[in-house]
The first five atom37 places (N, CA, C, CB, O) and aatype in JSON, in Angstrom:
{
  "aatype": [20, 20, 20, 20, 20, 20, 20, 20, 20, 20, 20, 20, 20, 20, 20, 20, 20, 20, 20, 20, 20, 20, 20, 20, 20, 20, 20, 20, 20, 20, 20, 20, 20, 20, 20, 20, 20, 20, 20, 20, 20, 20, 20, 20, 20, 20, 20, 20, 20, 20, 20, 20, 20, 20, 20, 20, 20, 20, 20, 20, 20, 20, 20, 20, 20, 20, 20, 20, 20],
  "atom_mask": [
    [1, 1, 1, 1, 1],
    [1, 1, 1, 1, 1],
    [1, 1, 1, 1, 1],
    [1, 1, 1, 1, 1],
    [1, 1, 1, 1, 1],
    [1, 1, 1, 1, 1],
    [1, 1, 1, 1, 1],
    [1, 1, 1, 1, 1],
    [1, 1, 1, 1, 1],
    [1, 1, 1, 1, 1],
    [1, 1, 1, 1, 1],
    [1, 1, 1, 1, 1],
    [1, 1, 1, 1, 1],
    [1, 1, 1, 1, 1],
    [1, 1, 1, 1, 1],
    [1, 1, 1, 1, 1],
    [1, 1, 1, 1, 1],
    [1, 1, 1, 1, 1],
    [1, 1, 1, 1, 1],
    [1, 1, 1, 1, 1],
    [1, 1, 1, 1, 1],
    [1, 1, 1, 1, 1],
    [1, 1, 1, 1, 1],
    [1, 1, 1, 1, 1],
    [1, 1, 1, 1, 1],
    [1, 1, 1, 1, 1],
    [1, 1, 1, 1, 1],
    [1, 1, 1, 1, 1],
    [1, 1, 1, 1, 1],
    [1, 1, 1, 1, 1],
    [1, 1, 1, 1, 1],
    [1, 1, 1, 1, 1],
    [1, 1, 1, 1, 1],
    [1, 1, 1, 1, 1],
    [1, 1, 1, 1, 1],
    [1, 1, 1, 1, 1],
    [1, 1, 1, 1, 1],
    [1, 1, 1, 1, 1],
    [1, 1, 1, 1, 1],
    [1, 1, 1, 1, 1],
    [1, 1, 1, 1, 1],
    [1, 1, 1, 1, 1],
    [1, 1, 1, 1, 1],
    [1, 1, 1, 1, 1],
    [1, 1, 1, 1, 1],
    [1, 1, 1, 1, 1],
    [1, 1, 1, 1, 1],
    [1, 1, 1, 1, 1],
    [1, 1, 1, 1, 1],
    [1, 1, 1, 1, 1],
    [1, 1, 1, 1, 1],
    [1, 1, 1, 1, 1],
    [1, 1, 1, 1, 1],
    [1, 1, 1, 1, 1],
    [1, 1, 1, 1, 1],
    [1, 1, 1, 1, 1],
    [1, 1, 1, 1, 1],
    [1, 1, 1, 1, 1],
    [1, 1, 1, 1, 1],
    [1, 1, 1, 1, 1],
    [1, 1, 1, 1, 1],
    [1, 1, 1, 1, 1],
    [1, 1, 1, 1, 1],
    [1, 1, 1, 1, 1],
    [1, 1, 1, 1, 1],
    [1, 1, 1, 1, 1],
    [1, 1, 1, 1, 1],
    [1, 1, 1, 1, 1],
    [1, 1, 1, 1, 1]
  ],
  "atom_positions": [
    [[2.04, -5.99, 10.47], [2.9, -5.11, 9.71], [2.79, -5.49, 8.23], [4.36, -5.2, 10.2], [2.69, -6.67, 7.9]],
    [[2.8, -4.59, 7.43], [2.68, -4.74, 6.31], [3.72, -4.79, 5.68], [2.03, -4.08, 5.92], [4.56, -4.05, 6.2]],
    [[4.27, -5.59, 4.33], [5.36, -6.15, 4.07], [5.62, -5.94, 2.64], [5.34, -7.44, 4.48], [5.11, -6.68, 1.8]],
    [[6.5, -4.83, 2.3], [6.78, -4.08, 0.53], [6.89, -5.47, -0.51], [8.77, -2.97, 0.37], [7.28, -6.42, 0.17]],
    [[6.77, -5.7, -1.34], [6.9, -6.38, -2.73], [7.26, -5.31, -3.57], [5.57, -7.12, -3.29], [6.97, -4.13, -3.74]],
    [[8.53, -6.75, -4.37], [9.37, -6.1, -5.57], [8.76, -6.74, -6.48], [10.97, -6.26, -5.67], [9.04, -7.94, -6.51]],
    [[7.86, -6.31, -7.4], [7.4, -6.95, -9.01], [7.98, -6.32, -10.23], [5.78, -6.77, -9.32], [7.89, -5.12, -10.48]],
    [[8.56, -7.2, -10.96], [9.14, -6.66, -12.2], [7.73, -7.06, -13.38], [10.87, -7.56, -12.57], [7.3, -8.21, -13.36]],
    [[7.15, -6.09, -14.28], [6.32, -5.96, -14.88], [6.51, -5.74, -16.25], [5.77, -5.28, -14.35], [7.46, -4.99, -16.48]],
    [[5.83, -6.21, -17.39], [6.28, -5.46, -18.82], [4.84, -3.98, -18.79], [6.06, -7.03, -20.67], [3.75, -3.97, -18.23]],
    [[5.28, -3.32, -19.34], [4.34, -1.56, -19.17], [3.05, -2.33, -19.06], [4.3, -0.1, -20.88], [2.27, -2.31, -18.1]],
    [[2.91, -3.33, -20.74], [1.53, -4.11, -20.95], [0.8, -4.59, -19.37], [1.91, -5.66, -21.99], [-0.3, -4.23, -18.94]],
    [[1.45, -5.21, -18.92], [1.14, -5.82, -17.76], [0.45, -4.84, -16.91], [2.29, -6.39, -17.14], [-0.63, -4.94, -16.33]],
    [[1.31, -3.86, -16.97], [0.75, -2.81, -15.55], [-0.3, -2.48, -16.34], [1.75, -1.26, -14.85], [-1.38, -2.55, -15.74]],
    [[-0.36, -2.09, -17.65], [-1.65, -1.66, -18.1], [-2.85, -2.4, -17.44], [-1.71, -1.82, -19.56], [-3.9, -1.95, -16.98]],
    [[-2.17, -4.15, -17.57], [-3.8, -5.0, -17.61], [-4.12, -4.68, -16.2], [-3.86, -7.0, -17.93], [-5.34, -4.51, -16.1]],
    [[-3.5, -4.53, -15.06], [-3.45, -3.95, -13.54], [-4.5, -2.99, -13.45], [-2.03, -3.2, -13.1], [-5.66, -3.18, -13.1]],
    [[-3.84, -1.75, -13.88], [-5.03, -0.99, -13.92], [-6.18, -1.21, -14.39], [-4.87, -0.15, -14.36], [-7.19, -0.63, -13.99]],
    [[-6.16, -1.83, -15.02], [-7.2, -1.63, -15.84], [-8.73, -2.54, -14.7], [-6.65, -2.43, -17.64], [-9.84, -2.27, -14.24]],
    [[-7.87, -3.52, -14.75], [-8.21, -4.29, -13.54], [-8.94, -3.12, -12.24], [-6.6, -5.1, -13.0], [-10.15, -2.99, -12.09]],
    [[-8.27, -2.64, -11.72], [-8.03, -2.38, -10.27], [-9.43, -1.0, -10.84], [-5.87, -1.86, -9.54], [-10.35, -0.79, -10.04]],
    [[-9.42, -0.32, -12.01], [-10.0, 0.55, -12.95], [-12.02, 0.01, -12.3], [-9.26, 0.0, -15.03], [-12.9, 0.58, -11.65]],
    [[-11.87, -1.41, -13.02], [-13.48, -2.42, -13.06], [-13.34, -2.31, -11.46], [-13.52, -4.54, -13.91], [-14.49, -2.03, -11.1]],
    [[-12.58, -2.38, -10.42], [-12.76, -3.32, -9.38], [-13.22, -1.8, -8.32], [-11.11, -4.52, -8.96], [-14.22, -1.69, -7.62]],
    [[-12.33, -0.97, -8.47], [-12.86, 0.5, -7.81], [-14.44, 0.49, -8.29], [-11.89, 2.11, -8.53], [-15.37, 0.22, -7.52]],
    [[-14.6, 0.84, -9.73], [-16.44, 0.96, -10.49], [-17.1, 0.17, -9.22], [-16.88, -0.2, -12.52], [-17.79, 0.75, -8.38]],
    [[-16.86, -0.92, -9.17], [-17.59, -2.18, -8.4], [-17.83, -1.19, -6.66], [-16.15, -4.07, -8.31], [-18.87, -0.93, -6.05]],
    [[-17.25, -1.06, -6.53], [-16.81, -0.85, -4.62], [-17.65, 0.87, -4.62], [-14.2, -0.72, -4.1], [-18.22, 1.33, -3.63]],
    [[-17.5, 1.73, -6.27], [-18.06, 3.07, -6.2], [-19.75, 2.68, -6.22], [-17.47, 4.12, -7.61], [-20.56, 3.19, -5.45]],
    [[-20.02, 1.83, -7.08], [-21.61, 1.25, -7.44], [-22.67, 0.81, -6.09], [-21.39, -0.3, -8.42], [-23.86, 1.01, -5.86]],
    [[-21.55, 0.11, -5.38], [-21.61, -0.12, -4.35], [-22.09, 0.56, -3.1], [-20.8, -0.38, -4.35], [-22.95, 0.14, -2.32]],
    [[-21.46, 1.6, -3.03], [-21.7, 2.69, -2.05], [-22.78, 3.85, -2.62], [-20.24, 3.38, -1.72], [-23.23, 4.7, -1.84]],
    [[-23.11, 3.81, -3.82], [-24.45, 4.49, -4.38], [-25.33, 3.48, -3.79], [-24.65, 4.68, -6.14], [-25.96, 3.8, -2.78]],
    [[-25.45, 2.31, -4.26], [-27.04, 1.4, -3.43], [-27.28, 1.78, -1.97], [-26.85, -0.56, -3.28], [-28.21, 2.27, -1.34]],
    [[-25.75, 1.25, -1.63], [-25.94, 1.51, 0.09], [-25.98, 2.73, 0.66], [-24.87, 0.97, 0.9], [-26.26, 2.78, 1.85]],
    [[-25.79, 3.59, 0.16], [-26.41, 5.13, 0.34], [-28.06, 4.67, 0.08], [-25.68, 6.53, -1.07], [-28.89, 4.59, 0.98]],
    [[-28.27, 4.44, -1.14], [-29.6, 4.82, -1.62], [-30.49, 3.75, -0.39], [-29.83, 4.41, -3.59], [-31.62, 4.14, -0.1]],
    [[-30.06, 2.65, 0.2], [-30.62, 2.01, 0.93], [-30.47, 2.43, 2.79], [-30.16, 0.76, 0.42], [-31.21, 1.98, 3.66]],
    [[-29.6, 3.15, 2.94], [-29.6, 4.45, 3.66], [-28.63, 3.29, 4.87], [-31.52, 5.42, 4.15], [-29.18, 3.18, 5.97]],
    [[-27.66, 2.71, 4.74], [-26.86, 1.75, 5.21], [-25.69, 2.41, 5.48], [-26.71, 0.63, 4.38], [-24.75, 1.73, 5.07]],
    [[-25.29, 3.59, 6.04], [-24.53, 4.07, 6.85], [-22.86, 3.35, 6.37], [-25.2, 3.73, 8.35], [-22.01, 3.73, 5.56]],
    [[-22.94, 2.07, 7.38], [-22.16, 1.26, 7.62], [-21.21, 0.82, 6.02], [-23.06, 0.18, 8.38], [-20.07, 1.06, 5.63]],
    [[-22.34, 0.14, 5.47], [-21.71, 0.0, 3.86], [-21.25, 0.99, 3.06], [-22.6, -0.46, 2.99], [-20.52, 0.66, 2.13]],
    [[-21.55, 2.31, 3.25], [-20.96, 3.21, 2.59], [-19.82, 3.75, 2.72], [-21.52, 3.91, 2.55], [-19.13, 4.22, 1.81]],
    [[-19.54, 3.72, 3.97], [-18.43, 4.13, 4.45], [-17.23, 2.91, 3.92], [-18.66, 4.34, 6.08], [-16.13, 3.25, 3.47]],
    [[-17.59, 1.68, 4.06], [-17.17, 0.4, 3.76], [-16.39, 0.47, 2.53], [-18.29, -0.53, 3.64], [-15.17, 0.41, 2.46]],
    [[-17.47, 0.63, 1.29], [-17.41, 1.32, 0.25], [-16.36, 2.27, -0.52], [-18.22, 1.8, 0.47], [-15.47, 2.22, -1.38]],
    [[-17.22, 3.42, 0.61], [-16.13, 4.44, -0.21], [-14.16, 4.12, -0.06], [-16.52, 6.22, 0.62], [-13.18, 4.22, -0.8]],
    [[-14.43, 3.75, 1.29], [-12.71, 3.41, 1.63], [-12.22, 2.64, 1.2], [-12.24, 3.1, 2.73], [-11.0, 2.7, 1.18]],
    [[-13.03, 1.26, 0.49], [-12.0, 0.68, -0.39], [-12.08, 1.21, -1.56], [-12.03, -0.7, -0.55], [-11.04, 0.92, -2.15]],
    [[-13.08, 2.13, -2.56], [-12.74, 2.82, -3.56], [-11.18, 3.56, -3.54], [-13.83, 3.74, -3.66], [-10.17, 3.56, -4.24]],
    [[-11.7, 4.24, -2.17], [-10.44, 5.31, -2.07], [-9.45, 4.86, -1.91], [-10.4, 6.22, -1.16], [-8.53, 5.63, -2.22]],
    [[-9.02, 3.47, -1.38], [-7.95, 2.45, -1.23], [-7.25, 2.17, -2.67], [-8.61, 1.07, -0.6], [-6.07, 2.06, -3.0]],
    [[-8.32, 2.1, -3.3], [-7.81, 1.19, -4.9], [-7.33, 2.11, -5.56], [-9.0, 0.41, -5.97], [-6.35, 1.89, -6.27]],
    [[-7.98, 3.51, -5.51], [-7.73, 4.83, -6.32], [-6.5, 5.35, -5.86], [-8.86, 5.95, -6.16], [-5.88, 5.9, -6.77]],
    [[-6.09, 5.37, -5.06], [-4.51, 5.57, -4.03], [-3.32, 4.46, -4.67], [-4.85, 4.98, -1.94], [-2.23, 4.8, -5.11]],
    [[-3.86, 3.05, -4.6], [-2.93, 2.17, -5.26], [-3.2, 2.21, -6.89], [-3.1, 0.67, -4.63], [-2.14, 2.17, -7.51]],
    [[-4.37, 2.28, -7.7], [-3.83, 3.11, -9.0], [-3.35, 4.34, -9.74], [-4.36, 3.06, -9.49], [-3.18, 4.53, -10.95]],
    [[-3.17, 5.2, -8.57], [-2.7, 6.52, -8.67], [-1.18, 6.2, -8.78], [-3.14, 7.5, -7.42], [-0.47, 6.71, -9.65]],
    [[-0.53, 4.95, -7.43], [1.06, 4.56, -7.5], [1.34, 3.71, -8.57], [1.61, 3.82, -6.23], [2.41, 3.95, -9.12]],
    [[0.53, 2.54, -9.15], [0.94, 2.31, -10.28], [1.41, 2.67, -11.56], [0.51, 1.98, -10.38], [2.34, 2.27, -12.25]],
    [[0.09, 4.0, -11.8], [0.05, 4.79, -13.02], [1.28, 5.69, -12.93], [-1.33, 5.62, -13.16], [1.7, 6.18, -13.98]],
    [[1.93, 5.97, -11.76], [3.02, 7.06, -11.52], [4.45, 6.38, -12.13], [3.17, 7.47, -9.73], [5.5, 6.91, -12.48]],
    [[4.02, 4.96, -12.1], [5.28, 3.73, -12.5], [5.23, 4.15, -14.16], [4.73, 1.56, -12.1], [5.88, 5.02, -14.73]],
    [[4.33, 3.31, -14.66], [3.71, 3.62, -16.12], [4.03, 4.52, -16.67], [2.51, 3.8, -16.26], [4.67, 4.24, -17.69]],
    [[3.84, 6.04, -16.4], [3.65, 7.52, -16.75], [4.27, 8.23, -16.35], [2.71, 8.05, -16.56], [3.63, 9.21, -15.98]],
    [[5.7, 8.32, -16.11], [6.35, 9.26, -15.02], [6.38, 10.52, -15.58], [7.81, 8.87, -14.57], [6.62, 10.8, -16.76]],
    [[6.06, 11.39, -14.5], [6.01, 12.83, -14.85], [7.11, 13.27, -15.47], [5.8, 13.65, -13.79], [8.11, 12.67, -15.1]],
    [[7.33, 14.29, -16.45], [8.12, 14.64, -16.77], [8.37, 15.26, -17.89], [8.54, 14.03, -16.58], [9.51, 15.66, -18.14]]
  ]
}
């Protein structure tokens, strides 16, 4: 089971987060271009889902940051 965390942050902070999480998606997208291009099935899929993982959790950060409105 997975288990919520309360972090209190200054905006700066969440910035450096993203920004972070920003390099670390690139990494996991770069990733799944080779292993495509090396025709590795397995890794791509690997790949894309933690892209799409990180892009989901900087989508909820940035919503902290930026609230609509």
């Amino acid at each position: 089971m997975t288990q919520s965390l309360t972090l209190k942050l200054t905006e700066d902070e969440a910035e450096m987060i993203l920004d972070a999480l920003e390099v670390d998606k690139e990494g996991y997208v770069e990733s799944a271009k080779e292993a495509r291009g090396n025709n590795n099935r397995a890794d791509v899929k690997t790949f894309t889902e933690a892209a799409e993982r990180i892009q989901a959790l900087i989508n909820r950060v940035r919503a902290l940051v930026e609230p609509a409105g």
